[in-house]
C-alpha positions as CSV (number, residue, x, y, z in Angstrom):
1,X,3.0,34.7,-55.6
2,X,0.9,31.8,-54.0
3,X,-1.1,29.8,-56.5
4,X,-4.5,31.7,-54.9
5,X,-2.9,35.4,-55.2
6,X,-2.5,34.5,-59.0
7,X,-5.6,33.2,-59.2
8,X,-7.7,36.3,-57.2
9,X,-5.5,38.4,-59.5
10,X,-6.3,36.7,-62.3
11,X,-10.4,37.2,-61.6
12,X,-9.6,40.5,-60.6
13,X,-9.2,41.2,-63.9
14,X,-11.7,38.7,-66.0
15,X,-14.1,37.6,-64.0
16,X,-17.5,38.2,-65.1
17,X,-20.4,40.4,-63.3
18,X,-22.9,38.2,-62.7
19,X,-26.1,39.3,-60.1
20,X,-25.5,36.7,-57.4
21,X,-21.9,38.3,-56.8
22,X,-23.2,41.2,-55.8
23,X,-25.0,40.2,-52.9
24,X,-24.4,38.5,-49.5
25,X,-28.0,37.8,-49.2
26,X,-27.9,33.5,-48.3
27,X,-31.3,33.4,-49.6
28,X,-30.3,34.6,-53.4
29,X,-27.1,33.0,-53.1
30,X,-29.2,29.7,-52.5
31,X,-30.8,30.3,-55.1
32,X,-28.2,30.6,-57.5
33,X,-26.6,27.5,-56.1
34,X,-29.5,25.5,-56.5
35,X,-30.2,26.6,-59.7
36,X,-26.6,26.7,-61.4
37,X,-26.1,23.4,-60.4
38,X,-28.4,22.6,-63.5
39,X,-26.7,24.0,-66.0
40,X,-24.4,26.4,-67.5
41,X,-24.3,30.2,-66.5
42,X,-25.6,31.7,-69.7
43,X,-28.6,29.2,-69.4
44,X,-29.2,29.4,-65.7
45,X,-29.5,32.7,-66.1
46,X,-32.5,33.5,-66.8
47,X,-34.2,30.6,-64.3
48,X,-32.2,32.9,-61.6
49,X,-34.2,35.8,-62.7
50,X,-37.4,34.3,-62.8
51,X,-37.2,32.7,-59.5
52,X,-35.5,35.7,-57.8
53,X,-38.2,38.3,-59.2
54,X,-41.4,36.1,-58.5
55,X,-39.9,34.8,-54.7
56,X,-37.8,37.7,-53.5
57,X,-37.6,36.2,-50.1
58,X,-38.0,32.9,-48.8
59,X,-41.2,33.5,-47.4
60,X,-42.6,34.2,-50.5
61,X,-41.0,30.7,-51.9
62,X,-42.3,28.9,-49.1
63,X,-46.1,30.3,-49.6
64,X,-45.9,29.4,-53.0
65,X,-47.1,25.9,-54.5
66,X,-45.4,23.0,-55.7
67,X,-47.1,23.4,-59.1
68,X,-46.0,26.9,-59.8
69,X,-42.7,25.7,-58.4
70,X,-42.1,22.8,-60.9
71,X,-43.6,25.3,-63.7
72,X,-41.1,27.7,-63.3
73,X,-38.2,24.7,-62.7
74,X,-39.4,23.6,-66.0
75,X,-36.9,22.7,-68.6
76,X,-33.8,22.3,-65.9
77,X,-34.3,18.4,-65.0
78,X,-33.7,16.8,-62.2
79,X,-37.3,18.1,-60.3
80,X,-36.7,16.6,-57.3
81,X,-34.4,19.5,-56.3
82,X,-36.8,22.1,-57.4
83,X,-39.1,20.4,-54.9
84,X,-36.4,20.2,-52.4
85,X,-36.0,23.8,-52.5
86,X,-39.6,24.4,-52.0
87,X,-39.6,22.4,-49.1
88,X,-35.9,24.0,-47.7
89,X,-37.9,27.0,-48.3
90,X,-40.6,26.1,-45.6
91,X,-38.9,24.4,-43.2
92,X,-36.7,27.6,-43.2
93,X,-39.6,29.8,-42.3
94,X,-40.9,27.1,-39.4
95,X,-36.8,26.6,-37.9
96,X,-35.7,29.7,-38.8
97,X,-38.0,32.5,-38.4
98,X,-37.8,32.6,-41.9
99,X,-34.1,34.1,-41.7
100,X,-32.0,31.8,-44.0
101,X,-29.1,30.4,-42.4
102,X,-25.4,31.6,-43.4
103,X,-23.6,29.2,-41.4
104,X,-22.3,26.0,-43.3
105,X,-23.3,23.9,-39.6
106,X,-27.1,25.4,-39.8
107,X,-27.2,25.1,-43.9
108,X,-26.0,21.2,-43.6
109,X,-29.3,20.4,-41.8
110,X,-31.5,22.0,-44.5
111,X,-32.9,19.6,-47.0
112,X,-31.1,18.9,-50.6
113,X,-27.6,21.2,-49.1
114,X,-25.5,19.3,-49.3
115,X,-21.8,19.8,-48.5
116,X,-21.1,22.2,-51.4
117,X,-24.2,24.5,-51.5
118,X,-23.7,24.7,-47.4
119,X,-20.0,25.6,-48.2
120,X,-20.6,27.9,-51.1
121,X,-23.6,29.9,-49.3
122,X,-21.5,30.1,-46.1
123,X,-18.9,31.4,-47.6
124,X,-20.2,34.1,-50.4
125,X,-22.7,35.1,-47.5
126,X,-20.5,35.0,-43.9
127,X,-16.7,34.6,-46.0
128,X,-16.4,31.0,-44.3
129,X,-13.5,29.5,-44.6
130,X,-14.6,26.9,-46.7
131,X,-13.8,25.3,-49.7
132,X,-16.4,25.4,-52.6
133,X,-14.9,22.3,-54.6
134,X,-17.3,22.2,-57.8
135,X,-16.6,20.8,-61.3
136,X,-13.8,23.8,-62.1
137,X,-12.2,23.8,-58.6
138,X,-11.9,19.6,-59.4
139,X,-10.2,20.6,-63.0
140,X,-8.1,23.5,-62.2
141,X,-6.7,21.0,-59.0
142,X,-6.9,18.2,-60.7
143,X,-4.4,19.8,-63.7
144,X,-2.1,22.7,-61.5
145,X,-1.4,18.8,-58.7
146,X,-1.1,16.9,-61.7
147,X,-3.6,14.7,-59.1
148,X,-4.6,11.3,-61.1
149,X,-7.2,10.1,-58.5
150,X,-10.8,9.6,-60.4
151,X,-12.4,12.6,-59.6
152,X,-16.2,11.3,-59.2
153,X,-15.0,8.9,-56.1
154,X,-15.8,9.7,-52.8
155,X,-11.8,9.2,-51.4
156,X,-10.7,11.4,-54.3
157,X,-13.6,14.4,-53.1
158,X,-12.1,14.5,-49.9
159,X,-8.5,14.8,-51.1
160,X,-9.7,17.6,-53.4
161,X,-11.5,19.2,-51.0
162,X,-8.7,19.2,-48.3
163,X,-6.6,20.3,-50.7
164,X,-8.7,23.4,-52.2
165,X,-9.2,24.0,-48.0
166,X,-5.3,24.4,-47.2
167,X,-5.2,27.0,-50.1
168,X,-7.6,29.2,-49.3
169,X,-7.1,32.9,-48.0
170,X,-8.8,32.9,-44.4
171,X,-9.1,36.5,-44.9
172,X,-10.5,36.1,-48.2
173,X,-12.6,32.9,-48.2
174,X,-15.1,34.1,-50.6
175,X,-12.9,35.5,-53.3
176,X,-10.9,33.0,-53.0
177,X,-13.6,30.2,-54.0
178,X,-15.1,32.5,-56.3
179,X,-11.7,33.2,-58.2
180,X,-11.0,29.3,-58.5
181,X,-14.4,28.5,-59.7
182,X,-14.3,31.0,-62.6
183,X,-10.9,30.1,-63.6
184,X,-12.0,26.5,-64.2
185,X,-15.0,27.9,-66.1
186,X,-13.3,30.7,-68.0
187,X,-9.6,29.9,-69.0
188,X,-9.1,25.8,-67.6
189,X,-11.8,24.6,-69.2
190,X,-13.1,21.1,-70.1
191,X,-11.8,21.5,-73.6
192,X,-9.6,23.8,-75.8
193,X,-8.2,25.5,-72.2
194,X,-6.1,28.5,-72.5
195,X,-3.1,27.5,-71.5
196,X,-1.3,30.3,-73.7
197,X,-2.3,32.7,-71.3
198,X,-2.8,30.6,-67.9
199,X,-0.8,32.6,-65.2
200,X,-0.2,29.2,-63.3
201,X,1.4,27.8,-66.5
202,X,5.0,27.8,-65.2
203,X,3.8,25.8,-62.2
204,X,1.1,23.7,-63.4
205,X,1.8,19.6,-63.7
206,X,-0.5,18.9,-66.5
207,X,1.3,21.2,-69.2
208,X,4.6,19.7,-67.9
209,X,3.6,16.4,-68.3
210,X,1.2,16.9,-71.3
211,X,-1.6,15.7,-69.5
212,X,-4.0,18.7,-69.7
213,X,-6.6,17.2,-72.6
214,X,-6.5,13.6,-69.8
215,X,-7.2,15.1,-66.5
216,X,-9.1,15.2,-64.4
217,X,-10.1,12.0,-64.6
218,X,-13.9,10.2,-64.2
219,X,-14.7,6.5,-64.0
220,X,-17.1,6.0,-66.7
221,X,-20.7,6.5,-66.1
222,X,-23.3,3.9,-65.0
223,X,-25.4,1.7,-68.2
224,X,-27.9,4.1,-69.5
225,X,-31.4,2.6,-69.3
226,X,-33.4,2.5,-72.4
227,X,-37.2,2.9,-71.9
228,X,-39.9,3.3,-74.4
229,X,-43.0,5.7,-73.6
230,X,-46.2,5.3,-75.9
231,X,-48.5,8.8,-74.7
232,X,-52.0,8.6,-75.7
233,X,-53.6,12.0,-76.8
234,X,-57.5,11.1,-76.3
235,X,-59.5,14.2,-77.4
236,X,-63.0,14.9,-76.0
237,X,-64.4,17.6,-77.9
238,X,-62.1,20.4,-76.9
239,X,-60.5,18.9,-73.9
240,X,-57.8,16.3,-73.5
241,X,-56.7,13.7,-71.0
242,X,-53.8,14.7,-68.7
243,X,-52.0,13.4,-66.0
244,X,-50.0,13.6,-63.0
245,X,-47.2,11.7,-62.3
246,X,-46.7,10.0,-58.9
247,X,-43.7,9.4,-56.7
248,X,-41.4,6.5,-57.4
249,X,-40.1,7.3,-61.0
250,X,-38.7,10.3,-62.5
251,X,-40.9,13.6,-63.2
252,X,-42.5,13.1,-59.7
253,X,-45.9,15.4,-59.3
254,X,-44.9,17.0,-63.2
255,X,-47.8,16.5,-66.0
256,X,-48.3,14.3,-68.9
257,X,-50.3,12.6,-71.0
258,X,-51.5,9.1,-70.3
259,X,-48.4,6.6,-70.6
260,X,-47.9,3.3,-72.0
261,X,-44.3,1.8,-71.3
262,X,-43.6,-0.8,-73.3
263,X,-40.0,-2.9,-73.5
264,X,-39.1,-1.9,-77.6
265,X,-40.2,0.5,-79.8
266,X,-44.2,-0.9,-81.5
267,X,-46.2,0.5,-84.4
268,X,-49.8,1.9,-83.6
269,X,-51.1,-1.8,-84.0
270,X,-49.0,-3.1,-81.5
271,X,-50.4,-0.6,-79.3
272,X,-54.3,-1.6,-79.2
273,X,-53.0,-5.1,-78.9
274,X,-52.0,-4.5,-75.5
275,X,-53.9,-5.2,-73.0
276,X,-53.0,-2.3,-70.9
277,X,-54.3,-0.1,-74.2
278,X,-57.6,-2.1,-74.0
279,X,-57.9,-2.0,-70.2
280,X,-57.5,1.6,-70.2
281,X,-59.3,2.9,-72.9
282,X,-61.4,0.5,-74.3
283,X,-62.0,-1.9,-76.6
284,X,-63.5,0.7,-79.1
285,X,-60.2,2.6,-79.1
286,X,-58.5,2.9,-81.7
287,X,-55.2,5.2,-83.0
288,X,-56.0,7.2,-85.8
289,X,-52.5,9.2,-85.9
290,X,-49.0,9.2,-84.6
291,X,-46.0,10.6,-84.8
292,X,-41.9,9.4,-85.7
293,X,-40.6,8.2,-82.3
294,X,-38.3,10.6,-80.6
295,X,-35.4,10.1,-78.4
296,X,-35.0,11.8,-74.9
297,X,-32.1,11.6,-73.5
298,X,-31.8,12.0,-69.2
299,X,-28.3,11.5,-67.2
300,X,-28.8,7.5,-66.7
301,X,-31.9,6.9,-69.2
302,X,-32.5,7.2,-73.0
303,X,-36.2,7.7,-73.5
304,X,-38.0,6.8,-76.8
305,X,-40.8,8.5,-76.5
306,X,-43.9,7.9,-79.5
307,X,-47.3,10.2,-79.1
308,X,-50.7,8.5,-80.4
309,X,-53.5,10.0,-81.1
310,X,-56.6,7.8,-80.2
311,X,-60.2,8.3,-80.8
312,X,-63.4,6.3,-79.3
313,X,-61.7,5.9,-76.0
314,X,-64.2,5.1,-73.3
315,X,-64.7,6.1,-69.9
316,X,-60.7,6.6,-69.1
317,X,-61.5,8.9,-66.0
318,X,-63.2,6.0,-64.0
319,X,-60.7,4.9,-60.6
320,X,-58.0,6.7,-62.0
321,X,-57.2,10.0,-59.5
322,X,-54.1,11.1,-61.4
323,X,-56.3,11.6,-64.7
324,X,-58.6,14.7,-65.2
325,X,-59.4,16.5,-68.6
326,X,-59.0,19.8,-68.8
327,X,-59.1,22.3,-71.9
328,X,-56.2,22.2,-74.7
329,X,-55.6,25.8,-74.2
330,X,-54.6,25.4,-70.7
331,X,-52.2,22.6,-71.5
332,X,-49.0,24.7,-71.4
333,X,-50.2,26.1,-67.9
334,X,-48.9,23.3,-66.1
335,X,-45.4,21.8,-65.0
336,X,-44.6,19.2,-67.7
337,X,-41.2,17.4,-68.5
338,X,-39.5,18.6,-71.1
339,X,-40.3,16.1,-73.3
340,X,-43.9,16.9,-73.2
341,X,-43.4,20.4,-73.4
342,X,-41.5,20.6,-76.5
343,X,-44.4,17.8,-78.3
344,X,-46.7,21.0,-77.1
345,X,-45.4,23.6,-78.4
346,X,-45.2,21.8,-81.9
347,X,-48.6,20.8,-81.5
348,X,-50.4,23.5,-79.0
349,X,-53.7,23.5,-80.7
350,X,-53.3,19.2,-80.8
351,X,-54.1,19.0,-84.4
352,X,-53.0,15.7,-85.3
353,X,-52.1,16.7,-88.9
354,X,-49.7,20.0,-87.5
355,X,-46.7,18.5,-89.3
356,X,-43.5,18.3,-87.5
C-alpha cells in the first residue's frame, strides 16, 4: 500500500467525529479553521459552537459588531484574527453576494487566509487537490522522510508542502488531508507517539534512525519581551474606570483597566511617584490596596501584570476618549484579555479585600 492508503485506512478506523467533518459548508469549515488554529481540539471546541450557533451564516457574522466579536473570541489570543474574520466576513457579503468562496484562488484574496486555511477550506469544501500542511502533516513528514530541514523556515514550508502535494489522492483530496492531519494529532504526536502501533512503522526514517523524540526540527524561538503592567482600579461610588485599547500594541479594541507600564516590577510607592500616576489621576491619589504581581505569559512577551487599587483620583475622564466609567456589574460584559478577565472573575464585585 501507498503511504496515503495506510494512512486513509488508518483514519478510517480512528479518526474522531468531530462537527466540522460533517459538512462541506466553506463558511463553517472557515470557521473551524480560523478557530482551531488557536488551540487544541478539545479546547476549540466549544468556541466552534458558540460562533457557529450565534453566526450561522456569514451574513449574520458580518452584521454583527466587533465587540460581540472579540467577546465571544475571548480567552483564544491572538485578537487580531478574530477581527480579521469579522472583516473576511463583510468583505464576503460586499464581493461575494455573501456566498463564501470554495476555491483556494478566490479564498487567497480574503483577508487573514492565508495559504493553509485557503487550502484546507478548498479542499474539505470543493475536494481540491491541495495540500493542507499544518503542525501534524509537518511531524508525520518530517519523521516517515526522515526530512532534517527546520521546519518553521520558509524553504523548508515549501519542500513540505510539495511534498504532502505529490502524495495526495486527486480523487480523494479531502480525505486524504484530513487522514494526515489526524494521524499527526492522534498516534505521531509531539511527544510519547505511538510508534507500537504506527502502520507506517516499517517504512518510517525516524524509527530507523532513532530520531523520532528529535524531529521535526524548529529554530528556536525569538527573545521573549518582558513588560510590566501596573492597572489602576479607581472606584467611583459603584462604577469603575475602564478602558479601550487602541491599535498599535497587542489586545487592539479589547478592554482594560487604566495602564501604567513601567520597565521592572515597583511597589505601590513607586507607583504615585511617577509622574504618569500623578498626571493621570492626581496628586491626591493615592493606592490603598494591591495585589502579588502575576505573570502572563503571550507567544513573544512575558507580562507582569500588578492591579492597584487607588482612591482620591481626580477628574481621570478629562481628554481621554478611550476612558469611560461604567457600572462594576457590567464589567464582565465586555471583550477583555485574558489577563483581565481572570483578575475579574476573582474579584467581580471589586472588593479590594476578596482574597485571592
Amino acid at each position: 500500500m501507498t503511504f496515503i492508503s495506510e494512512v486513509i485506512d488508518w483514519y478510517g478506523n480512528n479518526k474522531r467525529d468531530l462537527p466540522w467533518r460533517n459538512t462541506s459548508d466553506p463558511y463553517i469549515i472557515w470557521l473551524s479553521e480560523v478557530i482551531l488554529q488557536q488551540t487544541r481540539v478539545d479546547q476549540g471546541l466549544p468556541y466552534f459552537h458558540r460562533f457557529a450557533e450565534r453566526f450561522p451564516s456569514v451574513s449574520a457574522f458580518a452584521s454583527a459588531n466587533e465587540d460581540e466579536v472579540l467577546k465571544l473570541w475571548q480567552g483564544l489570543g491572538y485578537y487580531s484574527r478574530g477581527r480579521n474574520m469579522h472583516q473576511t466576513a463583510q468583505i464576503v457579503m460586499e464581493e461575494h453576494a455573501g456566498y463564501f468562496p470554495s476555491r483556494y484562488d478566490q479564498l487567497i484574496k480574503l483577508k487573514g487566509v492565508g495559504e493553509y486555511t485557503a487550502a484546507a477550506i478548498s479542499s474539505f469544501s470543493a475536494n481540491e487537490a491541495k495540500a493542507v500542511v499544518d503542525g501534524n502533516v509537518f511531524r508525520v513528514l518530517s519523521r516517515y522522510f526522515g526530512i532534517t530541514d527546520p521546519i518553521n523556515t520558509g524553504q523548508a514550508k515549501k519542500k513540505f508542502t510539495e511534498l504532502a502535494n505529490s502524495l495526495i489522492d486527486p480523487s480523494r483530496a479531502a480525505l486524504s488531508n484530513q487522514a494526515i492531519m489526524e494521524f499527526g494529532a492522534l498516534l505521531c504526536k509531539p511527544k510519547n507517539p505511538d510508534c507500537g502501533s504506527c502502520p507506517l512503522r516499517p517504512g518510517c526514517e525516524a524509527y530507523k534512525t532513532d530520531m523520532v523524540s528529535v524531529l521535526p526540527v524548529k529554530i528556536k524561538k525569538q527573545a521573549v519581551r518582558e513588560r510590566y503592567f501596573n492597572y489602576i482600579v479607581a472606584l467611583n461610588n459603584e462604577k469603575v474606570v475602564f478602558s479601550k485599547r487602541g491599535a498599535g500594541d497587542i489586545w487592539q479594541n479589547l478592554y482594560e483597566f487604566p495602564l501604567i507600564e513601567a520597565t521592572e516590577l515597583i511597589s505601590p510607592a513607586e507607583l504615585t511617584c511617577l509622574p504618569a500616576f500623578t498626571e493621570l489621576f492626581g496628586e491626591k491619589a493615592a493606592v490603598y490596596h494591591s495585589y502579588t504581581p502575576k505573570v502572563h505569559v503571550l507567544s513573544h512577551q512575558k507580562l507582569h501584570s500588578r492591579f492597584f487599587f487607588v482612591s482620591n483620583a481626580g477628574t481621570v475622564l478629562t481628554d481621554r476618549p478611550h476612558w469611560f466609567l461604567t457600572e462594576t456589574e457590567l464589567l464582565k460584559s465586555f471583550a477583555t484579555p485574558k489577563l483581565i478577565f481572570a483578575f475579574l472573575e476573582k474579584f467581580p464585585t471589586l472588593n479590594p479585600h476578596t482574597k485571592i
